[in-house]
N, C-alpha and C positions, 0 to 999 in steps of 0.2 A: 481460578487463574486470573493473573491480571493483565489487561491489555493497554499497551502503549503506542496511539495512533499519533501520527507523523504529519502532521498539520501546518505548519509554518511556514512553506515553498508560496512566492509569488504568481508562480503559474501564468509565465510568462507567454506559452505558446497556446494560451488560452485569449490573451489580449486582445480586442481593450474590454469584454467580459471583465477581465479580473482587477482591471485598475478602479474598480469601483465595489468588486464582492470578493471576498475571497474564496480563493479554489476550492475549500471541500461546502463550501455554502453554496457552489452552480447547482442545479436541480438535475437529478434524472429522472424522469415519468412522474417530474412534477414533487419530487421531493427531495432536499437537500442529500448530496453523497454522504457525507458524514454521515448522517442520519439514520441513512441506510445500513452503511459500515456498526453502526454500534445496535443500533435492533437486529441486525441477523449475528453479529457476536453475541448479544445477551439472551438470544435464541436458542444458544448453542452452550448457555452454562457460563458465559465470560461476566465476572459481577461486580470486575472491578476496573474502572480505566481511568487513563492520566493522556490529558493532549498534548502534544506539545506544541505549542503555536508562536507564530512569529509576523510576518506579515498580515495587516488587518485582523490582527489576534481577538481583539475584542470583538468583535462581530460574531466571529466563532463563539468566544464565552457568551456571549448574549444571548445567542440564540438555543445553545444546549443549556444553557440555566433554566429560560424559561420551556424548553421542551422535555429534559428530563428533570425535573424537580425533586424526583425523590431518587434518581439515580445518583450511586461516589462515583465522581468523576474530579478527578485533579489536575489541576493546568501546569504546566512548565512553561517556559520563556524561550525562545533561540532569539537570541538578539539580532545576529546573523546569518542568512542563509549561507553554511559553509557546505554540507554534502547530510548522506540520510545519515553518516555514521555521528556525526558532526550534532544532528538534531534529539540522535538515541543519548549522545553521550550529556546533554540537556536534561534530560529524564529523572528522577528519584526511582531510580531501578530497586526493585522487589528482591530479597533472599532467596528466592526458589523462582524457578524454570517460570517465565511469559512470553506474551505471545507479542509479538511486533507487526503493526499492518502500515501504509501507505493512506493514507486520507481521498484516493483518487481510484480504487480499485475495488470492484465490488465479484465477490465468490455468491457459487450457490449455497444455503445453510448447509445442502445436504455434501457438498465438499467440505465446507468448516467440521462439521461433523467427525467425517474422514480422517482430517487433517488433525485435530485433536488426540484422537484415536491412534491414529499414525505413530503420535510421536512418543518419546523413548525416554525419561527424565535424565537428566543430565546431558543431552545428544543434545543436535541442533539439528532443527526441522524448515526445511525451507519447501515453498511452494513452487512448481515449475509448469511453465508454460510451452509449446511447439510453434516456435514461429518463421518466418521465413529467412532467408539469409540477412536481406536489408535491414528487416527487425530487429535482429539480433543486435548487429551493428548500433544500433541507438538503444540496446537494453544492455544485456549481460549472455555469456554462453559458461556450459556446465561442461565437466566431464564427468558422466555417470560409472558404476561400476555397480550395475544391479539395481537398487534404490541408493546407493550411497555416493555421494556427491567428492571427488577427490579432485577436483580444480572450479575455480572461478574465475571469470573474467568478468568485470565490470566497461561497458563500452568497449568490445574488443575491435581492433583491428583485422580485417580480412585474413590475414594471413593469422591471426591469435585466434578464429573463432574453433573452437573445442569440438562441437557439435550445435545441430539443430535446435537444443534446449534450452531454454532462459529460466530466470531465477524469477518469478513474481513478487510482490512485492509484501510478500507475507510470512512470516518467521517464529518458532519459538526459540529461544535460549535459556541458555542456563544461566546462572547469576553470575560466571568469572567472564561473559563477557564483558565487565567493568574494568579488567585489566587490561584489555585487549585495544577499546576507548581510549583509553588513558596514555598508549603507546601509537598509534596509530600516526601514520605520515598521510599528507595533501599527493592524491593523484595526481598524474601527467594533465588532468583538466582540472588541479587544482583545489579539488572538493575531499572529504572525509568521506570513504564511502563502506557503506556495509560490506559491498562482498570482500574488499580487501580486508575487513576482520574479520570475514566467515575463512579466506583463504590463512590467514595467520592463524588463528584458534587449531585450523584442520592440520597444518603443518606443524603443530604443537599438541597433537595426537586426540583430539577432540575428534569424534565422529557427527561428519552430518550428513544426515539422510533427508531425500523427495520425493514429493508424491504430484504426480502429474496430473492438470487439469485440464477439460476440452472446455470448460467454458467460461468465460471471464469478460467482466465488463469494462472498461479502461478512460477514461475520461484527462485524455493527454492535451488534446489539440482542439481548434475549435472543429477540424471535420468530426473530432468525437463526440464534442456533444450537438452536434446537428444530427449526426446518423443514431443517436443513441435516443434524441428525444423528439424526433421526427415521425414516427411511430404515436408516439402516446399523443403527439399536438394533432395529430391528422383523427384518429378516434376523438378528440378531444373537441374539436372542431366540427365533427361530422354530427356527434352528439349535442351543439349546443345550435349549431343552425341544419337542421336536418333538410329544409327546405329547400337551401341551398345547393345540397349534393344530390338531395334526391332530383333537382330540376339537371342537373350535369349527367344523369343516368341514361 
């Protein structure tokens, strides 16, 4: 199966970090997120991927060239940060069912696994998360029926929120959602966005089904990646001047 990771976002609410790296190139535990994203995919069986990059794009290609060197990986172009549906529709989308992930979000393999497994060829498999109301409000909310997904909101309003469940930021499809692309209108904020053509495909008798996950790593904001690699600097630290901590004991 082929994977098309979603690379191109300025990563704004990471600033000023990222006016000088780009967002899947911040470290977590000391190695690029991308990096991470594509060794726990090709963990899991994924042998083929295509980035799609746009801000500080080069950097990205640099640095996976010289990391994976014998891995196919394909670049795309978004000239424009317009929304995620916006960066898929960039893509040289594949004839048969892939898998679509975020450049900013890392699963455990043993979910990926899961989630592969899960899914149903010709369906669309989305990843979901339990977050709190506030959450939701800056993500997406679901309405479930079982595992099957029969509404989505992307950034809902309080009174629009469905339930407690968000959509992660990890998908498989089938290959007619090129049609779906192709028609697709700018949100009330303006952007292209995936769940609006999970919501259109569904309402055009496509089934998509979720598989819920308790653990996930999310690298949005700078408190993410302070809390996410605060941990490994403090090991990190303790290990390289031990003298130091042991004298604080």
């Amino acid at each position: 199966m082929k994977a098309i990771i979603l690379a191109g976002g300025r990563g704004k609410r990471l600033r000023p970090l990222t006016d000088r790296i780009a967002k899947p190139l911040l470290p977590l535990n000391g190695k690029p997120i991308i990096e991470r994203i594509i060794d726990d995919l090709s963990t899991v069986g994924i042998d083929e991927f295509e980035i799609v990059v746009g801000y500080l794009g080069e950097q990205i290609m640099s640095y996976l060239r010289e990391k994976f060197p014998d891995l196919e990986i394909m670049y795309s172009f978004q000239e424009r940060q317009l929304g995620t549906a916006h960066a898929l529709k960039n893509a040289k989308l594949p004839t048969n069912d892939f898998l679509v992930s975020a450049s900013d979000c890392i699963f455990s393999v043993e979910y990926l696994r899961k989630f592969l497994k899960f899914h149903s060829d010709g369906e669309i498999t989305l990843a979901l998360k339990i977050m709190s109301e506030e959450e939701i409000m800056s993500s997406s909310t679901v309405e479930l029926m079982g595992n099957r997904i029969m509404r989505i909101i992307e950034k809902p309003r309080r009174n629009e929120i469905l339930s407690l469940i968000a959509c992660a930021p990890l998908y498989i499809f089938p290959p007619e959602i090129r049609d779906y692309l192709s028609d697709i209108k700018k949100s009330r904020r303006g952007e292209y966005e995936i769940a609006q053509v999970i919501q259109d495909m569904i309402d055009n008798g496509f089934i998509a089904k979720g598989l819920i996950t308790d653990e996930w790593m999310h690298l949005s904001t700078i408190d993410d990646f302070l809390g996410l690699n605060f941990p490994y600097m403090g090991e990190l630290l303790k290990n390289k001047f031990p003298h130091i901590y042991s004298n604080r004991a």
